[in-house]
PDB file of the backbone (N, CA, C, O) and the ligand in Angstrom, with CONECT records:
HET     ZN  A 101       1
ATOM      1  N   UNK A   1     118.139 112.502  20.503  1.00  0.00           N
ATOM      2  CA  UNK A   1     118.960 113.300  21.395  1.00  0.00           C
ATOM      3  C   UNK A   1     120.351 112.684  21.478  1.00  0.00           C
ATOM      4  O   UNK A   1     120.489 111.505  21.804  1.00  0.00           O
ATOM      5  N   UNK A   2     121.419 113.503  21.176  1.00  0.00           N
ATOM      6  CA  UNK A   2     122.866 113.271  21.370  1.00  0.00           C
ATOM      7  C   UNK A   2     123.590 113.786  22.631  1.00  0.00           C
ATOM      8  O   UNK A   2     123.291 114.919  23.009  1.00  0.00           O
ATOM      9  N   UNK A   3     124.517 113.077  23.331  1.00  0.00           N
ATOM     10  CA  UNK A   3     125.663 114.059  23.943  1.00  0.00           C
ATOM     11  C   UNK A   3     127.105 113.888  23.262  1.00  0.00           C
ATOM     12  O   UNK A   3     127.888 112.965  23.037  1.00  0.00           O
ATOM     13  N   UNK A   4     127.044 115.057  23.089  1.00  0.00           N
ATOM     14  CA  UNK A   4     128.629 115.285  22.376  1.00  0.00           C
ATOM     15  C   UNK A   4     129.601 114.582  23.071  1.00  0.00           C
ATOM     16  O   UNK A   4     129.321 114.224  24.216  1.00  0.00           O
ATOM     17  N   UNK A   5     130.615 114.330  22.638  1.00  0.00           N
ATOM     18  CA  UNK A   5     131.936 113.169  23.648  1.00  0.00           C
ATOM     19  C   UNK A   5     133.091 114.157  22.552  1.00  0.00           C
ATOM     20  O   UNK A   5     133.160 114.310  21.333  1.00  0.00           O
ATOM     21  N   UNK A   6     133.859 114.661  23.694  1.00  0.00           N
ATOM     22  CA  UNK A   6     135.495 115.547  22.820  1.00  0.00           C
ATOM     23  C   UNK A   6     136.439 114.019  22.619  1.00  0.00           C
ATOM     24  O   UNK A   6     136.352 113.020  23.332  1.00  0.00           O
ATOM     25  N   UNK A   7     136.937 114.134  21.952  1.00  0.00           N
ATOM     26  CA  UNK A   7     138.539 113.189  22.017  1.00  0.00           C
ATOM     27  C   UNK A   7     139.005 113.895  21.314  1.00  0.00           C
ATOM     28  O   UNK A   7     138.349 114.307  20.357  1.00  0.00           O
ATOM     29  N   UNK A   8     140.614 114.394  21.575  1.00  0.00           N
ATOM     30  CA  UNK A   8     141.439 114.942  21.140  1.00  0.00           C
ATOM     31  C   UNK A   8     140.737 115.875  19.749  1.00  0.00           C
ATOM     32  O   UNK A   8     140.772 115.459  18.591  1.00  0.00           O
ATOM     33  N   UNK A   9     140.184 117.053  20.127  1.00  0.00           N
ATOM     34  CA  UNK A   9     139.640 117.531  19.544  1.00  0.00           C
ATOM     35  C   UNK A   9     138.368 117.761  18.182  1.00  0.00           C
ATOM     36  O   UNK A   9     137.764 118.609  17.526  1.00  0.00           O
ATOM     37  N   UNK A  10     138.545 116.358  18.388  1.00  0.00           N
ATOM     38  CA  UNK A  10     136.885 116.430  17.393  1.00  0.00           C
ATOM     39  C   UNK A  10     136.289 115.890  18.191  1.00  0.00           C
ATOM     40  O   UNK A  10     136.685 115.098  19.047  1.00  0.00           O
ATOM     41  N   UNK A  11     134.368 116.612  17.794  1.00  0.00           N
ATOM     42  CA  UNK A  11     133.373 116.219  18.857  1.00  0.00           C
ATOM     43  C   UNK A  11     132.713 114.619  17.870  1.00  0.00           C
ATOM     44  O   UNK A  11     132.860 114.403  16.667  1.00  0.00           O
ATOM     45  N   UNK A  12     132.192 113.976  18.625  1.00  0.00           N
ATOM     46  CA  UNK A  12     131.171 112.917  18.141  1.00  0.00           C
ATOM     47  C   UNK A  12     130.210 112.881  18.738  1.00  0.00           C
ATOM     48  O   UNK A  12     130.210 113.210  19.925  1.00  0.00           O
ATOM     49  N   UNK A  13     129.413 112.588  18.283  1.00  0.00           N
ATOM     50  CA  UNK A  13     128.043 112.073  18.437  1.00  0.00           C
ATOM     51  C   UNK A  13     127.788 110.982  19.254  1.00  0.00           C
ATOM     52  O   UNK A  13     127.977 109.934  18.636  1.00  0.00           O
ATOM     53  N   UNK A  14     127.308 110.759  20.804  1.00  0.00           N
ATOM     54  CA  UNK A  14     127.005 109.556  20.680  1.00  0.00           C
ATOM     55  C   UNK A  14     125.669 109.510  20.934  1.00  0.00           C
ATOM     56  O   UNK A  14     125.183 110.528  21.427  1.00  0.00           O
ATOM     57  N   UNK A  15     124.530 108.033  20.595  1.00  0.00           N
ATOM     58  CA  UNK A  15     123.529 108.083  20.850  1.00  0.00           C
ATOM     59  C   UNK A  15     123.070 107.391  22.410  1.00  0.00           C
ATOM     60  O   UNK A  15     123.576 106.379  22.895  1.00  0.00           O
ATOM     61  N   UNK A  16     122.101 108.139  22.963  1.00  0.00           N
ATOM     62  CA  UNK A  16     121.471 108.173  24.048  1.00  0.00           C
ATOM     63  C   UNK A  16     120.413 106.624  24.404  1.00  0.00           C
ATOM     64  O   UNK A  16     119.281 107.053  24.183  1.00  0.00           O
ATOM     65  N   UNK A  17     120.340 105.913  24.603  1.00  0.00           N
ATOM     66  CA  UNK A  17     119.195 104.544  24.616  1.00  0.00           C
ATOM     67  C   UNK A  17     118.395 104.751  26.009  1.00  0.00           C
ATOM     68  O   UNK A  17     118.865 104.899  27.138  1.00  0.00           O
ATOM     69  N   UNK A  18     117.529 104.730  25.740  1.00  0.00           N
ATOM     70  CA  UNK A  18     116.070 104.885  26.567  1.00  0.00           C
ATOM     71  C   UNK A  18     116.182 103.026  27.271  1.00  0.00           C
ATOM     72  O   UNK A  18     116.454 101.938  26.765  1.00  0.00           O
ATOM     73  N   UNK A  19     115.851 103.439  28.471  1.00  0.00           N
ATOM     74  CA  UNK A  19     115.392 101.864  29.534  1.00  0.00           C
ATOM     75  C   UNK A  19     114.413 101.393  28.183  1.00  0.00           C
ATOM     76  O   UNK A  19     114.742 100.348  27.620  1.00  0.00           O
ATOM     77  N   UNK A  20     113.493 101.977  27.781  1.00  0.00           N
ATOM     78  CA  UNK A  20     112.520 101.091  27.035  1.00  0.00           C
ATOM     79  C   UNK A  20     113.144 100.915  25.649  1.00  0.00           C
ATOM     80  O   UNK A  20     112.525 100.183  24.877  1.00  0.00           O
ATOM     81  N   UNK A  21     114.145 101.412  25.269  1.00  0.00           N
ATOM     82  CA  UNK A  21     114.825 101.147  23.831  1.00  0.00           C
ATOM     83  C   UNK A  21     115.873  99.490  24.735  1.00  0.00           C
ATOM     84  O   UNK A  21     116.165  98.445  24.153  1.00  0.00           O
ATOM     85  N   UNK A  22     116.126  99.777  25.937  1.00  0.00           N
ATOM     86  CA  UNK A  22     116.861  98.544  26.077  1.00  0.00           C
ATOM     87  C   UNK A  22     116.712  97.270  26.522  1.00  0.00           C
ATOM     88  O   UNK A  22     117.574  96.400  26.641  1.00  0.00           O
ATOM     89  N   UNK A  23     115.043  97.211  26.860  1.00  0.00           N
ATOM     90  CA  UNK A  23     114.112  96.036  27.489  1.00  0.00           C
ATOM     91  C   UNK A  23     113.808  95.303  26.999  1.00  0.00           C
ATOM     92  O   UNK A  23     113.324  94.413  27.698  1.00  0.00           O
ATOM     93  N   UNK A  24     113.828  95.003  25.173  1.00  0.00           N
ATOM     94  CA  UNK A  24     113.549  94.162  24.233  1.00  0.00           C
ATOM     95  C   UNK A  24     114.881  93.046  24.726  1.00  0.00           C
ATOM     96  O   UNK A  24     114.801  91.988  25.350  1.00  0.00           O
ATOM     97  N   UNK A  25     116.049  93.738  24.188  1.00  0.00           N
ATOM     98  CA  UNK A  25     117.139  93.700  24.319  1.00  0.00           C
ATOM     99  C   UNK A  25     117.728  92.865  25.697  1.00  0.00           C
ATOM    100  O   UNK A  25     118.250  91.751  25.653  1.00  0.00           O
ATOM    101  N   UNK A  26     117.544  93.555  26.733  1.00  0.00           N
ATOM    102  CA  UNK A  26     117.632  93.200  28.137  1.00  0.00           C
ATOM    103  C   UNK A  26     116.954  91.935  28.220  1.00  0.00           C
ATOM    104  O   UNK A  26     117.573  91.082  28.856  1.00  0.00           O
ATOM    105  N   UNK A  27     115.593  91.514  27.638  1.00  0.00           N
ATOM    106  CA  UNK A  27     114.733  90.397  27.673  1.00  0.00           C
ATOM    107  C   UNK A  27     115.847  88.920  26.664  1.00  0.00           C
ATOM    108  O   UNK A  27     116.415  87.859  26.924  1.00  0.00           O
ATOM    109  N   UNK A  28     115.592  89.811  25.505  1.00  0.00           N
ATOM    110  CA  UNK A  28     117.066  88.475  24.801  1.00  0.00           C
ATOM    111  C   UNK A  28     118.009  87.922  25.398  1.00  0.00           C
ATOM    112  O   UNK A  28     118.203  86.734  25.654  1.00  0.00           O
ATOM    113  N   UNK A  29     118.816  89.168  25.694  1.00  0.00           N
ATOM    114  CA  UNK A  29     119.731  88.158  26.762  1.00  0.00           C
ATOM    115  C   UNK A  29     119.575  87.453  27.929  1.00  0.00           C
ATOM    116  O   UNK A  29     120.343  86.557  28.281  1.00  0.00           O
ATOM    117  N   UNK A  30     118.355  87.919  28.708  1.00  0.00           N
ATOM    118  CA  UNK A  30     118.256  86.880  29.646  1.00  0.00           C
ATOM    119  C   UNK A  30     118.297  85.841  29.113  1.00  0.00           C
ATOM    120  O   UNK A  30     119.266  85.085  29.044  1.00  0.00           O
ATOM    121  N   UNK A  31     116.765  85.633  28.484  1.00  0.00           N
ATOM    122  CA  UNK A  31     116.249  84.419  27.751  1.00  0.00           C
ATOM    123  C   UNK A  31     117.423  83.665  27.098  1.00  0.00           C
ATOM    124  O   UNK A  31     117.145  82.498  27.372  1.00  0.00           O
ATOM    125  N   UNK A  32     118.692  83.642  26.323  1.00  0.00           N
ATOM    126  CA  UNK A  32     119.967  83.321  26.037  1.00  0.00           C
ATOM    127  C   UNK A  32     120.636  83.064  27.447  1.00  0.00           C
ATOM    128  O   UNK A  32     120.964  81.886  27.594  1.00  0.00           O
ATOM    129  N   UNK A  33     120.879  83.784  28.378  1.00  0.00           N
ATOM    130  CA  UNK A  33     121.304  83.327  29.370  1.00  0.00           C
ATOM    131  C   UNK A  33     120.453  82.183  30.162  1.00  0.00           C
ATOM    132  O   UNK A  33     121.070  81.158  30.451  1.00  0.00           O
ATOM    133  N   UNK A  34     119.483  82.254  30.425  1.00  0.00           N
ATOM    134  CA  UNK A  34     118.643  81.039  31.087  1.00  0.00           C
ATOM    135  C   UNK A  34     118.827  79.567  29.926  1.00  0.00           C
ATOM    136  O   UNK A  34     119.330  78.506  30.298  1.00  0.00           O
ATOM    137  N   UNK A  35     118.342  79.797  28.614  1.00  0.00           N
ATOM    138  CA  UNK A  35     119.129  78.878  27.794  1.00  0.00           C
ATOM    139  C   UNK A  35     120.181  78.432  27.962  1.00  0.00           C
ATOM    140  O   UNK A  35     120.189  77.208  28.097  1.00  0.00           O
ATOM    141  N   UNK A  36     121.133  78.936  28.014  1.00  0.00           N
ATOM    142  CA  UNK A  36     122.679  78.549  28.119  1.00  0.00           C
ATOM    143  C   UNK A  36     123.199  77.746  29.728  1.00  0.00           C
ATOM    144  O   UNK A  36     124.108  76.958  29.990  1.00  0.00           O
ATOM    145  N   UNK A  37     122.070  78.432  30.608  1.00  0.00           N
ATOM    146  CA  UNK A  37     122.042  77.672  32.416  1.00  0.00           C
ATOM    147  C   UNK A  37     121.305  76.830  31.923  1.00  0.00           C
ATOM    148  O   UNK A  37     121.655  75.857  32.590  1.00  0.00           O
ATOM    149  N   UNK A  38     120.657  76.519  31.354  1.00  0.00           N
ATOM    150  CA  UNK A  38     120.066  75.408  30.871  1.00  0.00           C
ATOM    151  C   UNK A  38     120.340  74.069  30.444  1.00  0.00           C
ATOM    152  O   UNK A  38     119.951  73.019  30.957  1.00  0.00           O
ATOM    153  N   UNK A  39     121.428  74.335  28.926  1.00  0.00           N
ATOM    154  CA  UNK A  39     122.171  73.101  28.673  1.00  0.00           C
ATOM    155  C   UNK A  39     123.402  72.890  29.125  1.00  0.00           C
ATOM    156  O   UNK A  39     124.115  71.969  28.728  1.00  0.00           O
ATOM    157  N   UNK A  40     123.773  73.853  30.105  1.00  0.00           N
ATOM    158  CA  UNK A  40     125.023  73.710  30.790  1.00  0.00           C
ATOM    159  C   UNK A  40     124.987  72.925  31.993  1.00  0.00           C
ATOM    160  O   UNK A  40     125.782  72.134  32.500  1.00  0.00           O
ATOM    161  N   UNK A  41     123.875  73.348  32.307  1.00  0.00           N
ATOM    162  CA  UNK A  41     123.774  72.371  33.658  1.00  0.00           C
ATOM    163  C   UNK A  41     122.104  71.304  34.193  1.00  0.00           C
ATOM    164  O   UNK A  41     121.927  70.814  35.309  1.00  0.00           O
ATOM    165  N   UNK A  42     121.358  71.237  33.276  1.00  0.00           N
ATOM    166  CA  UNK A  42     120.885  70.268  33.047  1.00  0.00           C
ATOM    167  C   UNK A  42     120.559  69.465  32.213  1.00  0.00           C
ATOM    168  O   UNK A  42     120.420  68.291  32.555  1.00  0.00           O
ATOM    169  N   UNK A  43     120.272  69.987  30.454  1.00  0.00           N
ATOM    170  CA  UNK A  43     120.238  68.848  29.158  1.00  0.00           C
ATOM    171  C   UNK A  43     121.311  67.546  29.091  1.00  0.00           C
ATOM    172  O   UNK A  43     122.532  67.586  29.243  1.00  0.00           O
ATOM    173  N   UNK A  44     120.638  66.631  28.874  1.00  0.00           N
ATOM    174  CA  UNK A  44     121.597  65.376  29.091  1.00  0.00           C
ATOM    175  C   UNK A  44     121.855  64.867  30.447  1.00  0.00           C
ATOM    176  O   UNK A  44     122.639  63.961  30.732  1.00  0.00           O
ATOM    177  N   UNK A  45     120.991  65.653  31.386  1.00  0.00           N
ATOM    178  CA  UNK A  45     121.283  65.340  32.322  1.00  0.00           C
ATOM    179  C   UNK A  45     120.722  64.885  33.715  1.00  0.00           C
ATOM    180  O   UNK A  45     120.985  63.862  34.347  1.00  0.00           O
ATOM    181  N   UNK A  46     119.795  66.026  34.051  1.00  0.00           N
ATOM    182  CA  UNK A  46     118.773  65.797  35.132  1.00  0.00           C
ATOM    183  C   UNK A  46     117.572  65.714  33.844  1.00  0.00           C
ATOM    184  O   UNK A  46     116.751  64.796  33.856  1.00  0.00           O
ATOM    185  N   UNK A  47     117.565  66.678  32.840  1.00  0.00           N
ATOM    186  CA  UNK A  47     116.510  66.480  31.381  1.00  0.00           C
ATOM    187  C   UNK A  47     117.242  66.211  30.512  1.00  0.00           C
ATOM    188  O   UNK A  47     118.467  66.320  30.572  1.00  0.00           O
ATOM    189  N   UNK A  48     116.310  65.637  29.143  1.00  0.00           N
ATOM    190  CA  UNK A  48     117.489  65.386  27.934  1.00  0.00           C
ATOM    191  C   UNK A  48     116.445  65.830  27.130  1.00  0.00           C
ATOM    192  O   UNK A  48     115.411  65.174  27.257  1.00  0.00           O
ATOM    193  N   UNK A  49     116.403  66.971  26.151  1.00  0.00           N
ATOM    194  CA  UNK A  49     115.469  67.343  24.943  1.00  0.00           C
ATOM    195  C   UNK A  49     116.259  67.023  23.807  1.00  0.00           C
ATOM    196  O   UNK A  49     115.807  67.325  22.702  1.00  0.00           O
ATOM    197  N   UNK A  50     117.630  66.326  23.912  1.00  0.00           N
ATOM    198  CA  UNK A  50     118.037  66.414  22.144  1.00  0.00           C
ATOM    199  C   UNK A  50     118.949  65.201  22.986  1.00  0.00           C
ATOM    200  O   UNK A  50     119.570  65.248  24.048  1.00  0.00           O
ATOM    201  N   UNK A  51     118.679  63.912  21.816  1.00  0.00           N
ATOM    202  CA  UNK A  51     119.131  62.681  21.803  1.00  0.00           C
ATOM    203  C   UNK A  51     120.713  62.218  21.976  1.00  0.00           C
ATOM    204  O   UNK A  51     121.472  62.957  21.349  1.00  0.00           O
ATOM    205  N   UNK A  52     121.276  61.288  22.602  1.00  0.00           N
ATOM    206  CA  UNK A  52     122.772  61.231  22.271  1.00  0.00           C
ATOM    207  C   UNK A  52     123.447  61.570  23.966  1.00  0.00           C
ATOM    208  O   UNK A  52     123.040  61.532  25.127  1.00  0.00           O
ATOM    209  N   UNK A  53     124.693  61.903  23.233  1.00  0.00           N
ATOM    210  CA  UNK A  53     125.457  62.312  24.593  1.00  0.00           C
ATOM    211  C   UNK A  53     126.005  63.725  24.060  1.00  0.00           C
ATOM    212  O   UNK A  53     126.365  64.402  25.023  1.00  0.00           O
ATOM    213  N   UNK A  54     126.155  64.282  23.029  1.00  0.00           N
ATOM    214  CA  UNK A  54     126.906  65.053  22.335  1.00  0.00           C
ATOM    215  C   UNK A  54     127.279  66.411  23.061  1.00  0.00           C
ATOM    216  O   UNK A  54     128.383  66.956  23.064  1.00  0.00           O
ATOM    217  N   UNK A  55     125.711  66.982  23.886  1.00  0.00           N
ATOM    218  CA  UNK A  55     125.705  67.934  24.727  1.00  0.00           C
ATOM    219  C   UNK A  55     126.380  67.724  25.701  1.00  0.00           C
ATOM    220  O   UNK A  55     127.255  68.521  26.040  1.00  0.00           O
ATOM    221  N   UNK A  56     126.114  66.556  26.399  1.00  0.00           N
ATOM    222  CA  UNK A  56     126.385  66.697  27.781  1.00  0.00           C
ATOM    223  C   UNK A  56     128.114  66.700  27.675  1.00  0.00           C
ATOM    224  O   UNK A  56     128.748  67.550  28.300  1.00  0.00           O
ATOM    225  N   UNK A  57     128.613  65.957  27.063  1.00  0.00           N
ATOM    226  CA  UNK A  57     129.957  65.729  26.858  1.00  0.00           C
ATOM    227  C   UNK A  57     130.295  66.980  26.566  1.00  0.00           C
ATOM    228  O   UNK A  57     131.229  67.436  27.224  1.00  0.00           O
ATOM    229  N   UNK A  58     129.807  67.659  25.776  1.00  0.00           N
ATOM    230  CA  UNK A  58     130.270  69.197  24.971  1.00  0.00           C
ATOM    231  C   UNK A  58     130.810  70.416  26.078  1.00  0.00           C
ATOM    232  O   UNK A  58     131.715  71.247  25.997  1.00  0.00           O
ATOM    233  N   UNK A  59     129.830  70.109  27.113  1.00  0.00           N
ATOM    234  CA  UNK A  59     129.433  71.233  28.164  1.00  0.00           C
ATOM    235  C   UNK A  59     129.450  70.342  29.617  1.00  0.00           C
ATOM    236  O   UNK A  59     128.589  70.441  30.491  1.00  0.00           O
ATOM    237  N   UNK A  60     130.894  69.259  29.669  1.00  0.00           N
ATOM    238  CA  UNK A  60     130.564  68.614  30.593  1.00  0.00           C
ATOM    239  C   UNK A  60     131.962  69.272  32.046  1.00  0.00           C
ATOM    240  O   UNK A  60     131.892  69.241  33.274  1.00  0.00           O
ATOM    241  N   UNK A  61     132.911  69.718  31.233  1.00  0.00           N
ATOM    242  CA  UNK A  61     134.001  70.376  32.441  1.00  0.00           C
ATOM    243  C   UNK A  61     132.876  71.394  32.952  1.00  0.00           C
ATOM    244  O   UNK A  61     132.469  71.121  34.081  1.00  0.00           O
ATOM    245  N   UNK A  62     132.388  72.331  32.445  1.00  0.00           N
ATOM    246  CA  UNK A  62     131.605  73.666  32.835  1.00  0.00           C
ATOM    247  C   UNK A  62     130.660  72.964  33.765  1.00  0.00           C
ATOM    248  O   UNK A  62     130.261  73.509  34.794  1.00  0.00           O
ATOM    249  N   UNK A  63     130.289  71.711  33.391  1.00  0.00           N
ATOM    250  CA  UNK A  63     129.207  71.936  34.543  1.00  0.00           C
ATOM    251  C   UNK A  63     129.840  71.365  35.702  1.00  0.00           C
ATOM    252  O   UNK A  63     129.314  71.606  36.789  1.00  0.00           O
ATOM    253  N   UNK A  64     130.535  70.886  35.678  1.00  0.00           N
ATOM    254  CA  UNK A  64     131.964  70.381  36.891  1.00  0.00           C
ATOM    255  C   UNK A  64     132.300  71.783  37.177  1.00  0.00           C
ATOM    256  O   UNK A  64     132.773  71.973  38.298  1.00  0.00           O
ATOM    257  N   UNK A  65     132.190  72.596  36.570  1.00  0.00           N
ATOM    258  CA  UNK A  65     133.385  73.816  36.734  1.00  0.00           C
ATOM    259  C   UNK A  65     132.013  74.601  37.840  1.00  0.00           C
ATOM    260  O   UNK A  65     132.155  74.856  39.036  1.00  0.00           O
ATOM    261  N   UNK A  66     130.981  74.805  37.161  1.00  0.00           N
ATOM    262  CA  UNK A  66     129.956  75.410  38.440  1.00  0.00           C
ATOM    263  C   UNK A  66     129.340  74.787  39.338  1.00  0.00           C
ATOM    264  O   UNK A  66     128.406  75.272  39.977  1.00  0.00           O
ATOM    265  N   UNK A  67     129.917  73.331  39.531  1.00  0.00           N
ATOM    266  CA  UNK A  67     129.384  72.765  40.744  1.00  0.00           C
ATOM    267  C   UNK A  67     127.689  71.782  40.012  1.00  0.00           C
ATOM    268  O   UNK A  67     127.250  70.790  40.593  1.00  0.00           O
ATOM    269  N   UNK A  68     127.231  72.183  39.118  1.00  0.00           N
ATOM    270  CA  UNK A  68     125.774  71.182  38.752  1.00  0.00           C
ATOM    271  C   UNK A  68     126.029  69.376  39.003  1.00  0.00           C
ATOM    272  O   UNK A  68     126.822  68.536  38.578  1.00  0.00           O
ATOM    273  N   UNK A  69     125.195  69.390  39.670  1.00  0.00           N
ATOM    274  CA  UNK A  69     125.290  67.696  39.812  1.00  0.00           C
ATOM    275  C   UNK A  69     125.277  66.980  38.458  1.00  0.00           C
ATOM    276  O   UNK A  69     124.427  67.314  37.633  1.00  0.00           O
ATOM    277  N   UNK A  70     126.257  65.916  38.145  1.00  0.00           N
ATOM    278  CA  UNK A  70     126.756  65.123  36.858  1.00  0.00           C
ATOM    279  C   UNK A  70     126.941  63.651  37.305  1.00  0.00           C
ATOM    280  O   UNK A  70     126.325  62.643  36.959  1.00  0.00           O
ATOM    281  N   UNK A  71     127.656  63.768  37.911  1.00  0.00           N
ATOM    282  CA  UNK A  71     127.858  61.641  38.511  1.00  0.00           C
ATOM    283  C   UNK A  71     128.421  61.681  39.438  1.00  0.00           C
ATOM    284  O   UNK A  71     128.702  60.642  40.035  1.00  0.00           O
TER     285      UNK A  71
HETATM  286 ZN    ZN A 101     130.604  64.732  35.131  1.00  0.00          ZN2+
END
């Protein structure tokens, strides 16, 4: 199923996405987002899963920048 969209006189096509065409989807990005709250504001830090300092240093203004406890 399409709804037509005018712009300056030609029609297009656009396509329609179903809640359940976008829940796979919707699920990825959380999961990427909880990842990313993750090594932003605790790997290297309150936890460490990957050795070094490399992370914490990498992603260390941001976590200053949202307030996560650092030193
Ligand atoms: Zn710090």
């Amino acid at each position: 199923m399409a709804i037509a969209a005018t712009h300056s006189g030609t029609s297009v096509a656009l396509p329609v996405i179903s809640g359940a065409q976008l829940l796979p989807w919707a699920v990825f990005g959380g999961l990427l987002l909880v990842l990313m709250v993750y090594f932003v504001g605790a790997e290297q830090g309150a936890t460490s899963l990957i050795q070094g300092r490399e992370v914490h240093e990498f992603v260390h203004d941001a976590r200053h920048l949202l307030g996560f406890p650092c030193h």
